[in-house]
C-alpha positions in Angstrom: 51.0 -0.2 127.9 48.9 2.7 129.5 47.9 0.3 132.4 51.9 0.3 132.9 52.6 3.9 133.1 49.6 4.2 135.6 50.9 1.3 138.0 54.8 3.5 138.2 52.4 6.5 138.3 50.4 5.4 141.5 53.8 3.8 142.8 55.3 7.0 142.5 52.5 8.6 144.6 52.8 6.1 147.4 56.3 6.0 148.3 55.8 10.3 148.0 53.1 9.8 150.5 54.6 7.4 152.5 57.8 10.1 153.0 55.2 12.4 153.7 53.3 10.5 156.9 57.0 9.8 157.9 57.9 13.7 158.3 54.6 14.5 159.9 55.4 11.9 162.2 58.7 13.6 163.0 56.8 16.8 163.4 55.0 15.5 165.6 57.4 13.9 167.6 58.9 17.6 168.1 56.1 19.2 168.7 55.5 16.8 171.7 59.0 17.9 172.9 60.9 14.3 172.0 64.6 15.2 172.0 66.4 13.0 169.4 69.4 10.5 169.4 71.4 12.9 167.6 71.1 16.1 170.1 72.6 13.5 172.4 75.4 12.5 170.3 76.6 16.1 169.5 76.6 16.5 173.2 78.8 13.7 173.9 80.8 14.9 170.9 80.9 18.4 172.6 83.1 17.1 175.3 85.8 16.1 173.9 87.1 19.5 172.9 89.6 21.7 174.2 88.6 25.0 175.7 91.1 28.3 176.7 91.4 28.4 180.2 90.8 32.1 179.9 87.8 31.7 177.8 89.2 33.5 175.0 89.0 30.6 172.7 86.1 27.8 172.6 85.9 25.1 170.5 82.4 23.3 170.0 79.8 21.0 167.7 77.5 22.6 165.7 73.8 21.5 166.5 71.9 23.4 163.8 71.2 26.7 165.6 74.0 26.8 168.6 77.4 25.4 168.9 77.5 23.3 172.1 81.0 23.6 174.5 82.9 20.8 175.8 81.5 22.0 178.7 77.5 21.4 177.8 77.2 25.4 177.5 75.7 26.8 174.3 76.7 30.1 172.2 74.0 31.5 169.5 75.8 31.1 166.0 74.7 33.4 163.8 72.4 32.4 161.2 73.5 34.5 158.6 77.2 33.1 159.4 75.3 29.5 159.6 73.8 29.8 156.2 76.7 31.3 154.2 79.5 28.7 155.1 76.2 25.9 155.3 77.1 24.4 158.4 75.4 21.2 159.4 74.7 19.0 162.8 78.3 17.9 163.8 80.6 20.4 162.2 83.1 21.9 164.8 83.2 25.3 164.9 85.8 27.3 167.2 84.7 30.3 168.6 87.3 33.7 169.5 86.0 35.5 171.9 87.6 39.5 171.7 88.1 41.7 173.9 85.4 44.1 172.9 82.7 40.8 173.8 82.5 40.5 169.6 82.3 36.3 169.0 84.2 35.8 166.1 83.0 32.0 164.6 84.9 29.9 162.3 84.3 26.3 161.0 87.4 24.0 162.0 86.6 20.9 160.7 83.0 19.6 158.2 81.6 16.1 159.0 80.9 14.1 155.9 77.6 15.5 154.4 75.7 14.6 151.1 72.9 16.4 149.2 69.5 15.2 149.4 66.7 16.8 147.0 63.8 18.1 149.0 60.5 20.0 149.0 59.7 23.1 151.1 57.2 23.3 153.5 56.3 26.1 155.9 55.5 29.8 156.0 56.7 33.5 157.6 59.5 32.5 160.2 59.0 28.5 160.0 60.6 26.5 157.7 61.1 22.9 156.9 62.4 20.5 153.9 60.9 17.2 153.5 63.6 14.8 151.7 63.8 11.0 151.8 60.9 10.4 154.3 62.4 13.0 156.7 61.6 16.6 157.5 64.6 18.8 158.3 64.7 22.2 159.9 66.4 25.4 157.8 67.2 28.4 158.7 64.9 31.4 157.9 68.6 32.9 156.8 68.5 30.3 154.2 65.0 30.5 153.3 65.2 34.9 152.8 68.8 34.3 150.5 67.3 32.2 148.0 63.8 33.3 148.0 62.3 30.5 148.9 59.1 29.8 149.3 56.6 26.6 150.2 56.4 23.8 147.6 59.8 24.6 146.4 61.9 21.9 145.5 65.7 22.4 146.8 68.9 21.3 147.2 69.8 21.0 151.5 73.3 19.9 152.5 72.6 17.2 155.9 75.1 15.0 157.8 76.0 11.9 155.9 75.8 9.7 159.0 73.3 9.9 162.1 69.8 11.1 161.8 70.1 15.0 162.2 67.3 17.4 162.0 69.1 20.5 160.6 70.3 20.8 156.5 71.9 23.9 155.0 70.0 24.6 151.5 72.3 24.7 148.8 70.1 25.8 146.4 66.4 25.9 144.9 66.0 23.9 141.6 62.6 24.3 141.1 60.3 27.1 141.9 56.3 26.7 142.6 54.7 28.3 140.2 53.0 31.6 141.2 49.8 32.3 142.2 47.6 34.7 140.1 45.1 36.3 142.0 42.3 37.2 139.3 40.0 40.3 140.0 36.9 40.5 137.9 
């Protein structure tokens, strides 16, 4: 019976290391500049909306950090604003500009999403969730509101559909256990 639990044991740490070789390969992808299918695809999504001919109002597609204009032009969404309403790759946002310059955002319509558990990874001003084989980007926004840290195992809201690279934490579930610094 022991020799059981030890084979799901050692199962259990494949298929955790597996997901883990996936992500770095991911990383590494990025880090060699690789754009992926799914920056594309919010593009071509992007052009489809409607825009005020005075440029008062914009409508775009959500791509993580920016929301991306029918015409191909990007405007900064907040990340504090991105993190609150936990806005994903392919939500449509519509943007009032006012008079003043102020941008005024507001989510229009949500692609489908679901929940995926995840651990953190990262440190300072660079963050990342590793879930299902996959490493997703968060926002530091996310990461300073729930206090959390690497090794912590959270909740991130992703697209249902495509392969995006952003999630929106919902919430941390688990929290590594801190370190004790001992002085003699």
């Amino acid at each position: 019976m022991a020799d059981l639990s030890k084979i799901a044991l050692l199962k259990q740490i494949i298929e955790r290391t597996e997901e883990e070789i996936k992500a770095a390969k991911q990383i590494i992808a990025e880090l060699e500049g690789k754009k992926s299918k799914n920056s594309k695809i919010l593009k071509e999504k992007a052009k489809n909306l409607q825009a005020d001919p005075q440029g008062k109002v914009i409508e775009g597609i959500f791509d993580g950090e920016s929301m991306i204009s029918s015409e191909g032009k990007k405007y900064p969404v907040p990340s504090n604003y991105a993190s609150k309403s936990k806005l994903v790759p392919g939500d449509t946002l519509k943007l009032t500009i006012l008079d003043d310059g102020s941008f005024i955002f507001k989510q229009i319509n949500l692609v489908p999403r679901k929940r995926v558990i995840g651990t953190m990874i990262g440190e300072k001003d660079s963050y990342k969730v590793l879930a299902g084989g996959k490493a997703y980007n968060v926002l530091l926004a996310s990461v300073s509101y729930f206090k959390a840290k690497h090794d912590d195992q959270v909740t991130l809201v992703v697209p249902a559909k495509g392969d995006g690279e952003w999630g929106a934490i919902e919430n941390v579930i688990f929290r590594a256990p801190e370190k004790k610094i001992q002085i003699n």
